[in-house]
ROGU-620270 format. One record per residue (C-alpha): residue number from 1; x, y, z. Coordinates in nm, 3 decimals. Layout:
% residues N
<rec><resi>NUM</resi><c1>X</c1><c2>Y</c2><c3>Z</c3></rec>
...
***
This chain:
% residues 265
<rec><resi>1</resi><c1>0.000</c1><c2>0.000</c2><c3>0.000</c3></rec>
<rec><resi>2</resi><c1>0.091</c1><c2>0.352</c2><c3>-0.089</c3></rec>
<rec><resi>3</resi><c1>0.178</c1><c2>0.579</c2><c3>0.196</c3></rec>
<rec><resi>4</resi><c1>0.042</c1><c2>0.895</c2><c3>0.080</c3></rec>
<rec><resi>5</resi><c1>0.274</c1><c2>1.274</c2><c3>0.167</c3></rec>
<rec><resi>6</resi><c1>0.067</c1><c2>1.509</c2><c3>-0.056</c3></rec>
<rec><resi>7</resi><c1>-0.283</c1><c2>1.509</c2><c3>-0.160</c3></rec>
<rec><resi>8</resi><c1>-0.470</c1><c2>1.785</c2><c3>-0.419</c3></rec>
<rec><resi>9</resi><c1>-0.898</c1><c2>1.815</c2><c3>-0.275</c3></rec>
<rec><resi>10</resi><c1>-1.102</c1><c2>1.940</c2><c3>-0.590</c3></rec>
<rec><resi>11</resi><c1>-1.400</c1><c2>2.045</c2><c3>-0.545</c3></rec>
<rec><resi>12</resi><c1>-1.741</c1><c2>2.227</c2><c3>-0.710</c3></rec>
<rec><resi>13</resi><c1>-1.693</c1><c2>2.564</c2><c3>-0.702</c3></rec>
<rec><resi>14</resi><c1>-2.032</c1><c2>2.684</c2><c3>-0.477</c3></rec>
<rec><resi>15</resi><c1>-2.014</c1><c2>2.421</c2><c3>-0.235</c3></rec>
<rec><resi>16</resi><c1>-2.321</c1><c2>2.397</c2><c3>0.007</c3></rec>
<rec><resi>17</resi><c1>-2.308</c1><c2>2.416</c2><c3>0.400</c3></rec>
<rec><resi>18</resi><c1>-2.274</c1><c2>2.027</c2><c3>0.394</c3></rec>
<rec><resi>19</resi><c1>-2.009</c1><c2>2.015</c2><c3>0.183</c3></rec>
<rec><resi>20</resi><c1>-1.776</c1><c2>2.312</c2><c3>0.329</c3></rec>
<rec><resi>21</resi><c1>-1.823</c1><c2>2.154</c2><c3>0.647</c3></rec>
<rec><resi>22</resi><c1>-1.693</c1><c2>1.824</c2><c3>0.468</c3></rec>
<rec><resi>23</resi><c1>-1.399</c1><c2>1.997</c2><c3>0.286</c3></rec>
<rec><resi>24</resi><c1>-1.304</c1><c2>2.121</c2><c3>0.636</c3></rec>
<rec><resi>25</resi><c1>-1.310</c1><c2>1.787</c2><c3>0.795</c3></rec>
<rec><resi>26</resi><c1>-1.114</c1><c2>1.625</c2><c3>0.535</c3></rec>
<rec><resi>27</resi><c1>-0.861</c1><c2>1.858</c2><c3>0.524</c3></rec>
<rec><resi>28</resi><c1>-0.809</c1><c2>1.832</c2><c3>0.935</c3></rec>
<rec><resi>29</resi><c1>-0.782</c1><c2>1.422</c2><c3>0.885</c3></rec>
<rec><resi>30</resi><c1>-0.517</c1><c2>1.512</c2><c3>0.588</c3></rec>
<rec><resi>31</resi><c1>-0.329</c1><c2>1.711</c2><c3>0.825</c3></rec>
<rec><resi>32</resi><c1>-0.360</c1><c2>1.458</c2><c3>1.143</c3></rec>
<rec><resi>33</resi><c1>-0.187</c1><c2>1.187</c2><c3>0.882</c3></rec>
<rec><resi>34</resi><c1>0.089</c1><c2>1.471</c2><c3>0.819</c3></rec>
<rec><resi>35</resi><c1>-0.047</c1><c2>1.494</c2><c3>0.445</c3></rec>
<rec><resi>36</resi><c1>0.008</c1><c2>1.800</c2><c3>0.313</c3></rec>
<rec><resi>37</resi><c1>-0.280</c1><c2>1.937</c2><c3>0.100</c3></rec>
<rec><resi>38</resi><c1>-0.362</c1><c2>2.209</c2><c3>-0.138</c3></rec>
<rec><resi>39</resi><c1>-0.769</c1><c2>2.240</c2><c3>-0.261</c3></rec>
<rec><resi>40</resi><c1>-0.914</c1><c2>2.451</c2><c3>-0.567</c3></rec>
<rec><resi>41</resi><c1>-1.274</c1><c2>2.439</c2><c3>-0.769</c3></rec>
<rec><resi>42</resi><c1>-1.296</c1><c2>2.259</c2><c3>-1.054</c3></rec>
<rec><resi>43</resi><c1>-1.398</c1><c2>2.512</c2><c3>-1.255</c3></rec>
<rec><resi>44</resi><c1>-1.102</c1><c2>2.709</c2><c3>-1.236</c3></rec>
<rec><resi>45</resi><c1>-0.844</c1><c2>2.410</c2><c3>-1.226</c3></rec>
<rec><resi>46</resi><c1>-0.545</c1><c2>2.310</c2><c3>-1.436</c3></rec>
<rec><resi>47</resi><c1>-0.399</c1><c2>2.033</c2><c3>-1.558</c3></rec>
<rec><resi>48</resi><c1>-0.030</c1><c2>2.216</c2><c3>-1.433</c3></rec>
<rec><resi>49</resi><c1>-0.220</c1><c2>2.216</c2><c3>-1.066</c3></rec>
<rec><resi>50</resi><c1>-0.210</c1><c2>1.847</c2><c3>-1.030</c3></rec>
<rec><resi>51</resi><c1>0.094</c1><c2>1.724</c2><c3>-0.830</c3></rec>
<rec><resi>52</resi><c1>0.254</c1><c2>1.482</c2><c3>-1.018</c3></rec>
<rec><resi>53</resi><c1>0.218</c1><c2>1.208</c2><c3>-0.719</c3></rec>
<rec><resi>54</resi><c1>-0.047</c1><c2>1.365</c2><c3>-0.537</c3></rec>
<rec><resi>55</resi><c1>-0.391</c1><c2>1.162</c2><c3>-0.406</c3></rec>
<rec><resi>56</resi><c1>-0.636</c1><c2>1.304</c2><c3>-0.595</c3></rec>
<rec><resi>57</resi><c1>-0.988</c1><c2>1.368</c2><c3>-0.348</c3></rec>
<rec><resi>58</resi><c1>-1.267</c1><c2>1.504</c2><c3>-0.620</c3></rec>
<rec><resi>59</resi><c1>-1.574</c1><c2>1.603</c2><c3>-0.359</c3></rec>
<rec><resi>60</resi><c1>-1.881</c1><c2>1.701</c2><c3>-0.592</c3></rec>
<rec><resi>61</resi><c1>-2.077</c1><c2>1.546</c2><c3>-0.880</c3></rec>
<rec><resi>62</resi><c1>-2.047</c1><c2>1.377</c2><c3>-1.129</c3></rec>
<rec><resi>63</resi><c1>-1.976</c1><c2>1.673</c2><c3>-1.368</c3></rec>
<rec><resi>64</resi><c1>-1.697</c1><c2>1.759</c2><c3>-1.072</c3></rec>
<rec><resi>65</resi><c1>-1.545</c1><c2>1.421</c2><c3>-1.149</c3></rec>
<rec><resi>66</resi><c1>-1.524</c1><c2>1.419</c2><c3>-1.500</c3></rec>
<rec><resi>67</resi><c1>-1.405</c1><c2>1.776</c2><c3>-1.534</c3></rec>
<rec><resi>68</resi><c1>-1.091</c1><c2>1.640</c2><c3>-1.295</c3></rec>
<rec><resi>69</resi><c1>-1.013</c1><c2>1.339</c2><c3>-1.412</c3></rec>
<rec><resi>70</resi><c1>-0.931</c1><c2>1.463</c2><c3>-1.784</c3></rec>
<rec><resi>71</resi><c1>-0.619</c1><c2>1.652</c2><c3>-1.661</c3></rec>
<rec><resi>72</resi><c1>-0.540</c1><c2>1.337</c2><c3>-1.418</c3></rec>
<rec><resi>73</resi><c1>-0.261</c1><c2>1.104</c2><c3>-1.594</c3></rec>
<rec><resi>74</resi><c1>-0.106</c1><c2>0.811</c2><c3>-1.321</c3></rec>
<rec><resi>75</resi><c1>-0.230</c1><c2>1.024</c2><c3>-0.989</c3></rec>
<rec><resi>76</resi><c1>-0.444</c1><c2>0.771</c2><c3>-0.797</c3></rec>
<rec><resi>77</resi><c1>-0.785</c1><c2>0.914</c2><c3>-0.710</c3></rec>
<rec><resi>78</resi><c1>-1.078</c1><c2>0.942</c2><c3>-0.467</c3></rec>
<rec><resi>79</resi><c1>-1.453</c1><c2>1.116</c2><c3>-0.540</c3></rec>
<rec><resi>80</resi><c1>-1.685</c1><c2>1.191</c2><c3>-0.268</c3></rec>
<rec><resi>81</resi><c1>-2.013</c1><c2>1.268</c2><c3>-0.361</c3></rec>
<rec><resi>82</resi><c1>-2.294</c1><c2>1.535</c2><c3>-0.227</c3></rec>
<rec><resi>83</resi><c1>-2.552</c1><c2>1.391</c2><c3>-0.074</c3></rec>
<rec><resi>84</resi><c1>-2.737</c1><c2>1.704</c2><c3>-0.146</c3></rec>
<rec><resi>85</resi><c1>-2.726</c1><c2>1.596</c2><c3>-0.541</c3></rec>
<rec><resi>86</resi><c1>-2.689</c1><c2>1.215</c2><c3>-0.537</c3></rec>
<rec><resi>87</resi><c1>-2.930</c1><c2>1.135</c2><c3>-0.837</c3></rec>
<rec><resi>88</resi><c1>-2.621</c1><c2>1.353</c2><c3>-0.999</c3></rec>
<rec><resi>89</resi><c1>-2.350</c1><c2>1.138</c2><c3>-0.802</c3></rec>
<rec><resi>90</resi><c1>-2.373</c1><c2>0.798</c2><c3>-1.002</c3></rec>
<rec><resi>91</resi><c1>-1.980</c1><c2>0.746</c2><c3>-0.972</c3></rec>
<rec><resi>92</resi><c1>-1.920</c1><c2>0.841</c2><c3>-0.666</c3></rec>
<rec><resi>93</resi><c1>-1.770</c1><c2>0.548</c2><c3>-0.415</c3></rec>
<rec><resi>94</resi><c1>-1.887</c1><c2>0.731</c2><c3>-0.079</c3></rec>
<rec><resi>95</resi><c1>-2.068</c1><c2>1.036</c2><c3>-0.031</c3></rec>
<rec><resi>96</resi><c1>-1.964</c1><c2>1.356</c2><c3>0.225</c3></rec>
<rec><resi>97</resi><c1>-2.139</c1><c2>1.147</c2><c3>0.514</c3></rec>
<rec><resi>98</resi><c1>-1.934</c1><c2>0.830</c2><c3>0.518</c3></rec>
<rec><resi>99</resi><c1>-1.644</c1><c2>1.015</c2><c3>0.575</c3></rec>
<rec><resi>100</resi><c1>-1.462</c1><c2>0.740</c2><c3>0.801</c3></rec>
<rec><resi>101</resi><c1>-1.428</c1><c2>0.530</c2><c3>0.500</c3></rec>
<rec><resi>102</resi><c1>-1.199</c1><c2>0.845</c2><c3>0.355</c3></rec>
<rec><resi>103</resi><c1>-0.967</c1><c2>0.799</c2><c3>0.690</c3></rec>
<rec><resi>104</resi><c1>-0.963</c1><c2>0.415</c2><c3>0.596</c3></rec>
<rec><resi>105</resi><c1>-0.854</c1><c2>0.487</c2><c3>0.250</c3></rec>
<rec><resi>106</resi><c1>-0.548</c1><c2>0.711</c2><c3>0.393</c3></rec>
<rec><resi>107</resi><c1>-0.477</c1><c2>0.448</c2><c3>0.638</c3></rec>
<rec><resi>108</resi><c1>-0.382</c1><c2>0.224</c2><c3>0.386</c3></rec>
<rec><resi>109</resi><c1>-0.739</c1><c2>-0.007</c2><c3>0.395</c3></rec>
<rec><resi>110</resi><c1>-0.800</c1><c2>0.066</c2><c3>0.063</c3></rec>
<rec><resi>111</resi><c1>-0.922</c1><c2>-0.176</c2><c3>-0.287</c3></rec>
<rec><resi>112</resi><c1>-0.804</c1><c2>-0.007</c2><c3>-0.614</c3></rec>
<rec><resi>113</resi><c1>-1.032</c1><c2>-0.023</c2><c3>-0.897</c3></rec>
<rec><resi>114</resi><c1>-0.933</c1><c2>0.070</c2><c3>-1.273</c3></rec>
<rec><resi>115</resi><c1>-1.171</c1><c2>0.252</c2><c3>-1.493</c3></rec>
<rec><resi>116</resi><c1>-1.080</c1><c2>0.231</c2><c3>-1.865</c3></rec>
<rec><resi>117</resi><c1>-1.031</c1><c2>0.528</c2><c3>-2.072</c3></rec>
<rec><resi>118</resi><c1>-1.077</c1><c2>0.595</c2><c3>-2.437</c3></rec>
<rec><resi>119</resi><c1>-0.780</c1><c2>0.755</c2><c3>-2.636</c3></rec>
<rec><resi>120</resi><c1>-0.946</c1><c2>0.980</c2><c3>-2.936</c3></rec>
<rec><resi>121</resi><c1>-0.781</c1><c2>1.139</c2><c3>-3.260</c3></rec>
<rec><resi>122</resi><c1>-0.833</c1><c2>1.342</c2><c3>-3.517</c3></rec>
<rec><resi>123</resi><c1>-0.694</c1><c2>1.311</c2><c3>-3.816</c3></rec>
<rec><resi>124</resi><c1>-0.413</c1><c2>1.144</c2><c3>-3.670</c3></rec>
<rec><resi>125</resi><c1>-0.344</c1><c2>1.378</c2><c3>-3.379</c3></rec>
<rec><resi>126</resi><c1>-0.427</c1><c2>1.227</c2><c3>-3.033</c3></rec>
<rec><resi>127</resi><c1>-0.610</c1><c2>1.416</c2><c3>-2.822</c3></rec>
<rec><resi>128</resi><c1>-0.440</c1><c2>1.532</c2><c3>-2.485</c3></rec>
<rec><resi>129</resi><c1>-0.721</c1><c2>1.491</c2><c3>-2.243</c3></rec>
<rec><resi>130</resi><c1>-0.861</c1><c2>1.088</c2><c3>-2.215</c3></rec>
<rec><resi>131</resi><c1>-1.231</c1><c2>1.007</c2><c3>-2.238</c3></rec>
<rec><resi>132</resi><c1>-1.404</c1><c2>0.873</c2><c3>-1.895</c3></rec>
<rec><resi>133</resi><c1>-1.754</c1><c2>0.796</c2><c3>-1.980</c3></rec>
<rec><resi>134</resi><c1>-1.818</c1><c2>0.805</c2><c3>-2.408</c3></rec>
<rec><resi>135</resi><c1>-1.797</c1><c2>0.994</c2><c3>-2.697</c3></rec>
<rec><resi>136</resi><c1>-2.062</c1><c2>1.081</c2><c3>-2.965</c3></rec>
<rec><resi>137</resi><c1>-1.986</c1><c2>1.157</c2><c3>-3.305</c3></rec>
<rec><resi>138</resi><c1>-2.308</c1><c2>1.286</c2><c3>-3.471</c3></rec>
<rec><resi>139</resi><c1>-2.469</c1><c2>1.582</c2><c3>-3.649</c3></rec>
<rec><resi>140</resi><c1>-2.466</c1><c2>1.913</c2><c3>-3.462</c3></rec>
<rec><resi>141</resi><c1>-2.873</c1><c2>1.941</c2><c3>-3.509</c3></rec>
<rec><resi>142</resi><c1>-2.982</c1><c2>1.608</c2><c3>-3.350</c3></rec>
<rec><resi>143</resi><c1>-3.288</c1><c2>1.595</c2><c3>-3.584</c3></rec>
<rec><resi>144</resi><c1>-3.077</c1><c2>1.576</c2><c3>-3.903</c3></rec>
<rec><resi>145</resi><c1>-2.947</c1><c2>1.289</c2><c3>-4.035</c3></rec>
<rec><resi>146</resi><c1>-2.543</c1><c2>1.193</c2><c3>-3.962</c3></rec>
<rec><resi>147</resi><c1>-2.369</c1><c2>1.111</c2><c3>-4.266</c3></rec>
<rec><resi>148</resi><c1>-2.032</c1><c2>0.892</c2><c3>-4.225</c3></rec>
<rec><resi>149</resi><c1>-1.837</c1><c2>0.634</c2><c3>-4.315</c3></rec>
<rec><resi>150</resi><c1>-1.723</c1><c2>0.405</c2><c3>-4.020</c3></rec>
<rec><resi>151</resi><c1>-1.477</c1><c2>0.111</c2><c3>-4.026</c3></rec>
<rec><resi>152</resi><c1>-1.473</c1><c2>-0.153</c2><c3>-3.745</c3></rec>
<rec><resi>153</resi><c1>-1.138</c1><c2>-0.419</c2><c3>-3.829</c3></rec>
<rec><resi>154</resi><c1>-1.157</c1><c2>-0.504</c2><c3>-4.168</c3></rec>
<rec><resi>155</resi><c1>-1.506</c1><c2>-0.368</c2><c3>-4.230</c3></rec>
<rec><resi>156</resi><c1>-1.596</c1><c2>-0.020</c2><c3>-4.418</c3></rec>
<rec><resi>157</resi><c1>-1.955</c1><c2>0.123</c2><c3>-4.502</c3></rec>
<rec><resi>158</resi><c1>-2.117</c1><c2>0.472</c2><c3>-4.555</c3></rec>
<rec><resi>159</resi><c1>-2.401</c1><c2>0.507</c2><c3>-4.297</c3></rec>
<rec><resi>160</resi><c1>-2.665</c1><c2>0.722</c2><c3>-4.172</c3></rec>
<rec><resi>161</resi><c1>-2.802</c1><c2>0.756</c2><c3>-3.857</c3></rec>
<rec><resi>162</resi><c1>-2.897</c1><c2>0.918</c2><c3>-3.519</c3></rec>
<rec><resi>163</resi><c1>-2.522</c1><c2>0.956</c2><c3>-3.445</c3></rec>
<rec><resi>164</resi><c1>-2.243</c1><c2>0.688</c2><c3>-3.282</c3></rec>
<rec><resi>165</resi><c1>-2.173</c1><c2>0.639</c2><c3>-2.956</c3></rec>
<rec><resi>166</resi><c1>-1.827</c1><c2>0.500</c2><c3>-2.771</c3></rec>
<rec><resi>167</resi><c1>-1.837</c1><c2>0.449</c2><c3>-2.434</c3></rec>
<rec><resi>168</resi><c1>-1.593</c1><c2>0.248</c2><c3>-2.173</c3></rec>
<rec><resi>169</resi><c1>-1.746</c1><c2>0.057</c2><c3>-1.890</c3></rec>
<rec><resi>170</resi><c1>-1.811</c1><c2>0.368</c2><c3>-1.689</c3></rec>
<rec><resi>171</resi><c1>-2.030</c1><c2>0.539</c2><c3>-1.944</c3></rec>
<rec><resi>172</resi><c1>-2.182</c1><c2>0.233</c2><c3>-2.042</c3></rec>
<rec><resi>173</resi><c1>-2.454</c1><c2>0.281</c2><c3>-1.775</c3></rec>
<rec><resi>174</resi><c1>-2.570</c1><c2>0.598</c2><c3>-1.878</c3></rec>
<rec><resi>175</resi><c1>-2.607</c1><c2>0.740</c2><c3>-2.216</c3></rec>
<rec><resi>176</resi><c1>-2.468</c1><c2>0.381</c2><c3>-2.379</c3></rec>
<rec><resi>177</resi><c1>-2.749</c1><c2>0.207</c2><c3>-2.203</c3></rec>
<rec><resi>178</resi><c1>-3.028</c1><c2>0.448</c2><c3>-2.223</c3></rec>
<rec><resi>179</resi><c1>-2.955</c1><c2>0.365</c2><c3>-2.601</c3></rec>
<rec><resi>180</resi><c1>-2.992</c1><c2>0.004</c2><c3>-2.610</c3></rec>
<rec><resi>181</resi><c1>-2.645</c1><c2>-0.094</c2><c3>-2.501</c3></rec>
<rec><resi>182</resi><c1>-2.552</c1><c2>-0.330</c2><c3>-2.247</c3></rec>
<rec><resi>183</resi><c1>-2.353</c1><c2>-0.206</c2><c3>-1.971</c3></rec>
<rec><resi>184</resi><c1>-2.032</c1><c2>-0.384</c2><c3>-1.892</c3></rec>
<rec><resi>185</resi><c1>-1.787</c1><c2>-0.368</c2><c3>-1.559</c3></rec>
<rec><resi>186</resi><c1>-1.521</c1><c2>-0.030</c2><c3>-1.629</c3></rec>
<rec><resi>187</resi><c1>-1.246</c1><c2>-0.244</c2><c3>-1.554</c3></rec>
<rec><resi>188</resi><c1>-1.271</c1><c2>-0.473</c2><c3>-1.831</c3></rec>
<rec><resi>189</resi><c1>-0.970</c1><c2>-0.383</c2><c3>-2.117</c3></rec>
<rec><resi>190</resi><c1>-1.218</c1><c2>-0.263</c2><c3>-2.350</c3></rec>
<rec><resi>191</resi><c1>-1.486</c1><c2>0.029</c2><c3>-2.493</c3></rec>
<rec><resi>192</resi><c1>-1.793</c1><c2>-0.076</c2><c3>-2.710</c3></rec>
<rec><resi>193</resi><c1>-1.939</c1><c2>0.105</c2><c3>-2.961</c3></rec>
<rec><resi>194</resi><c1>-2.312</c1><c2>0.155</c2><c3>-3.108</c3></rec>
<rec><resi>195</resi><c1>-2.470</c1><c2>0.323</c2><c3>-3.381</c3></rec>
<rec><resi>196</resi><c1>-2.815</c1><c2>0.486</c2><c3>-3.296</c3></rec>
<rec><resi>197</resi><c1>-3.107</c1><c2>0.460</c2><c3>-3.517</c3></rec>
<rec><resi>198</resi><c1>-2.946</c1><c2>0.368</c2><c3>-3.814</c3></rec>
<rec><resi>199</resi><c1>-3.111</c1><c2>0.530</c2><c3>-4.132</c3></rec>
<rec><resi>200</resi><c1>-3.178</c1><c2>0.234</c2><c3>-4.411</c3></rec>
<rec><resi>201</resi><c1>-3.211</c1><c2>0.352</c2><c3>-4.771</c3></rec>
<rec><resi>202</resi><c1>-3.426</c1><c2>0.247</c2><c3>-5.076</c3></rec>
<rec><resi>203</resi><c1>-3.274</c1><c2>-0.098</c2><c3>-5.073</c3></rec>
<rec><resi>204</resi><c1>-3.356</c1><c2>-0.193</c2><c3>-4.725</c3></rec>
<rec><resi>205</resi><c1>-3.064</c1><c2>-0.343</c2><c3>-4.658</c3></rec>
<rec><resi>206</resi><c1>-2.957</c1><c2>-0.314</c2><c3>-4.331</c3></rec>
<rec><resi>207</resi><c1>-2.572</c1><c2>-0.189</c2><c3>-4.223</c3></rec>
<rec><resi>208</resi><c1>-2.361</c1><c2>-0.430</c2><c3>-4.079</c3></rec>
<rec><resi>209</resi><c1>-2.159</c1><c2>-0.216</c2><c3>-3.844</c3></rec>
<rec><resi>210</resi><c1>-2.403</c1><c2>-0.158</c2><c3>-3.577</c3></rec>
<rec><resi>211</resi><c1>-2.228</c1><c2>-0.253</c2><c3>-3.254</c3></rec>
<rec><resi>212</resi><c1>-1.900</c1><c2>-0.414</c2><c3>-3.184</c3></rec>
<rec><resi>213</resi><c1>-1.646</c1><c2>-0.408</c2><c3>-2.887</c3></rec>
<rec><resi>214</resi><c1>-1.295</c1><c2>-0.239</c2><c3>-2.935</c3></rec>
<rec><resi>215</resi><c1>-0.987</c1><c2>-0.367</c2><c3>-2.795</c3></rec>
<rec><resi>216</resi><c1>-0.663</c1><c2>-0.311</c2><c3>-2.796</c3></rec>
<rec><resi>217</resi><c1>-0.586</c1><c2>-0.479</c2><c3>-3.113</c3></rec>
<rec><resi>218</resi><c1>-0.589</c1><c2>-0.412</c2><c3>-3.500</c3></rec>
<rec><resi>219</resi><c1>-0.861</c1><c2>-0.668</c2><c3>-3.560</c3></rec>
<rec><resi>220</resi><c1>-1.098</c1><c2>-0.416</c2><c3>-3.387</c3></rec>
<rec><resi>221</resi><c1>-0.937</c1><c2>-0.086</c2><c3>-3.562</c3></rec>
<rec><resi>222</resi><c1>-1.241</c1><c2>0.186</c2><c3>-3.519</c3></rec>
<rec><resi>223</resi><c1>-1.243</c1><c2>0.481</c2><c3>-3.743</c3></rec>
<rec><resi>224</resi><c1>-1.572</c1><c2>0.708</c2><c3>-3.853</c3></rec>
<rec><resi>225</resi><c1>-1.496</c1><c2>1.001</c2><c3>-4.146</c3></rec>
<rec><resi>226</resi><c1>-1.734</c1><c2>1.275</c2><c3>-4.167</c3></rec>
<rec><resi>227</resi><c1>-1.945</c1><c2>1.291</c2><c3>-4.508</c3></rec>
<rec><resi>228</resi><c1>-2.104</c1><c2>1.628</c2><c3>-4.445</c3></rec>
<rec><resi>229</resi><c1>-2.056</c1><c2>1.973</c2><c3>-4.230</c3></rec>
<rec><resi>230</resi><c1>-2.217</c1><c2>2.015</c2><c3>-3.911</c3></rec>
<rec><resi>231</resi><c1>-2.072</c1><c2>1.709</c2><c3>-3.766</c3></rec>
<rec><resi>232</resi><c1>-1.932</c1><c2>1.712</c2><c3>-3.384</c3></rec>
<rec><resi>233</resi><c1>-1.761</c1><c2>1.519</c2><c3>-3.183</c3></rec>
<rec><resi>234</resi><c1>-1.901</c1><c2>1.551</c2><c3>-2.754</c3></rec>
<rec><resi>235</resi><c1>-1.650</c1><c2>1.344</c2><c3>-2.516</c3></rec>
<rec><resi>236</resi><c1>-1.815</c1><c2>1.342</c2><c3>-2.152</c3></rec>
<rec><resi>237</resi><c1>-2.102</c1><c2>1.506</c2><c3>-2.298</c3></rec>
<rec><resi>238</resi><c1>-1.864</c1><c2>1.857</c2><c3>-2.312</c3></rec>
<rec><resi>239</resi><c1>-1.876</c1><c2>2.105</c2><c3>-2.536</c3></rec>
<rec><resi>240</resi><c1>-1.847</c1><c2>1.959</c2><c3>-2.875</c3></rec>
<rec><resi>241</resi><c1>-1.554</c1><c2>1.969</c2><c3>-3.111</c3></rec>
<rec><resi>242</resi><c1>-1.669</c1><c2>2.116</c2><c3>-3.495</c3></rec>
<rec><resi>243</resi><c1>-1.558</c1><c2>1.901</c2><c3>-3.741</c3></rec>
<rec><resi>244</resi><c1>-1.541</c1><c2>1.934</c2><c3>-4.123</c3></rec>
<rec><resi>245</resi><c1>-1.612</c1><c2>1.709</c2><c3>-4.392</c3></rec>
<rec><resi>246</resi><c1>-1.332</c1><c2>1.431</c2><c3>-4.445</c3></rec>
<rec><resi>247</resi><c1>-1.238</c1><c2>1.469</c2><c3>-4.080</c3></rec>
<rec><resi>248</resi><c1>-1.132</c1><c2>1.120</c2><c3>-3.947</c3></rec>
<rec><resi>249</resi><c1>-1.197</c1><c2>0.978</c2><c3>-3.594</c3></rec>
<rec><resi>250</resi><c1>-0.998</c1><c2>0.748</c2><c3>-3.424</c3></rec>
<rec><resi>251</resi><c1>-1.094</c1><c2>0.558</c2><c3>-3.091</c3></rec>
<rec><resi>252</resi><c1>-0.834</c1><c2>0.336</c2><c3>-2.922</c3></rec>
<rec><resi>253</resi><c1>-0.832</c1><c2>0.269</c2><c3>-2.562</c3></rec>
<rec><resi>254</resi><c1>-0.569</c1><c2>0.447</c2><c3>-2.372</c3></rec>
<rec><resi>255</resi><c1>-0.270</c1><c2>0.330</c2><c3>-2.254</c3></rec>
<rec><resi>256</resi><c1>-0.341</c1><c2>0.565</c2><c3>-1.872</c3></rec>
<rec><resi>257</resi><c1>-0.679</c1><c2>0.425</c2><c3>-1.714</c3></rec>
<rec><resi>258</resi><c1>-0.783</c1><c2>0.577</c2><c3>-1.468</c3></rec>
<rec><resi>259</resi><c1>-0.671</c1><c2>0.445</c2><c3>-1.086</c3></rec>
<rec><resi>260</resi><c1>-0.950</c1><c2>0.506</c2><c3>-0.846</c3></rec>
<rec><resi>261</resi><c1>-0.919</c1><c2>0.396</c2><c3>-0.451</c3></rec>
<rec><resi>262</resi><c1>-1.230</c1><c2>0.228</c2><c3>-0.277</c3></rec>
<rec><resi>263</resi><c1>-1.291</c1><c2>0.151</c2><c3>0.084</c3></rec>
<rec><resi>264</resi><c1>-1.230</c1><c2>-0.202</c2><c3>0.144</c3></rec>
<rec><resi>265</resi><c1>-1.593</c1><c2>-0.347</c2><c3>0.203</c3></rec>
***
């Protein structure tokens, strides 16, 4: 087990009486461990702020979380949620009033569980933040058609549809499964992908690329090219990226999951 010196406490940035109170009683069972701790609201952080071998405690939601964890690369990390807005918590592992199980984290008592991230590029340049939860690639106007052409291994069609959605494990009980996917455990070394509402044309035959699950391996390559303007791209359902027409999309896993501590049950 990790002995932890430093840790970094992100937090929302209007936190309720509940939650300040929290903040202040986690930073008082930092210090009483001789942790040394800095704090700042995620809606002002950096990816520069985050200590290099720091514990990472997120206290907020789930928009909290994912805001963090984009700019966190090996740092090993904790999220609290509010119990104020726990139908907004869904991946939290404890909320503010369980703090004890906090004190048995830092005490070494701790499971760690690994939540796969997706690696996305355009045209050939990674992207520098990873993907927690999924990413959409669709039309901007979600009652117009998307226009594409995917490939899934050796596969290739043009499609159109509702849009395409990638998601790991973690986002696979959301958005993923609200869509007619299947949720599957984060930890598992993949992402799946599905397409929504596929559009089928005058000779009603249906697409074949429809669903699939990526690994890390060349048999399950996964590319979509943009056939039309108005096409973005949403990771963790954040403000889309524009893309243009010929734009190419590529989703691998990445090689930094994310390393998240859990009270030992």
């Amino acid at each position: 087990m990790v002995k932890f010196k430093k840790a970094f406490l992100v937090h929302n940035e209007v936190p309720d009486i509940a939650a300040r109170t929290a903040l202040k009683e986690i930073e008082k069972m930092l210090r009483a461990k001789k942790i040394s701790c800095k704090k700042k609201a995620s809606s002002i952080l950096l990816k520069e702020d985050l200590p290099a071998n720091a514990l990472i405690i997120i206290v907020g939601t789930d928009g909290t979380f994912l805001q963090t964890c984009k700019y966190v690369t090996n740092q090993q990390v904790i999220f609290i949620g509010l119990e104020s807005h726990s139908s907004v918590c869904t991946l939290q592992d404890f909320s503010i009033l369980e703090l004890s199980k906090l004190q048995s984290i830092i005490e070494g008592n701790y499971s760690e569980k690994v939540r796969q991230r997706l690696l996305v590029s355009i045209n050939g340049f990674p992207l520098e933040e990873p993907v927690l939860n999924e990413a959409f690639f669709g039309s901007e106007k979600a009652y117009l058609l998307s226009e594409y052409e995917i490939q899934f291994g050796d596969k290739r069609e043009v499609q159109k549809s509702s849009g395409v959605l990638i998601a790991t494990g973690t986002g696979s009980t959301s958005w993923f499964s609200s869509a007619g996917g299947k949720p599957f455990s984060c930890e598992l070394n993949e992402a799946r992908f599905l397409v929504r509402e596929i559009h089928v044309g005058p000779t009603k035959q249906k697409p074949a690329i429809l669903y699939g699950r990526i690994i890390d391996s060349p048999e399950t390559k996964f590319e979509l090219i943009a056939k039309k303007e108005e096409m973005i791209l949403a990771l963790d359902s954040a403000s889309p990226r524009y893309l243009t027409k010929g734009d190419k999309i590529t989703i691998n896993l990445s090689k930094n999951p994310l390393h998240a501590l859990c009270p030992k049950v």
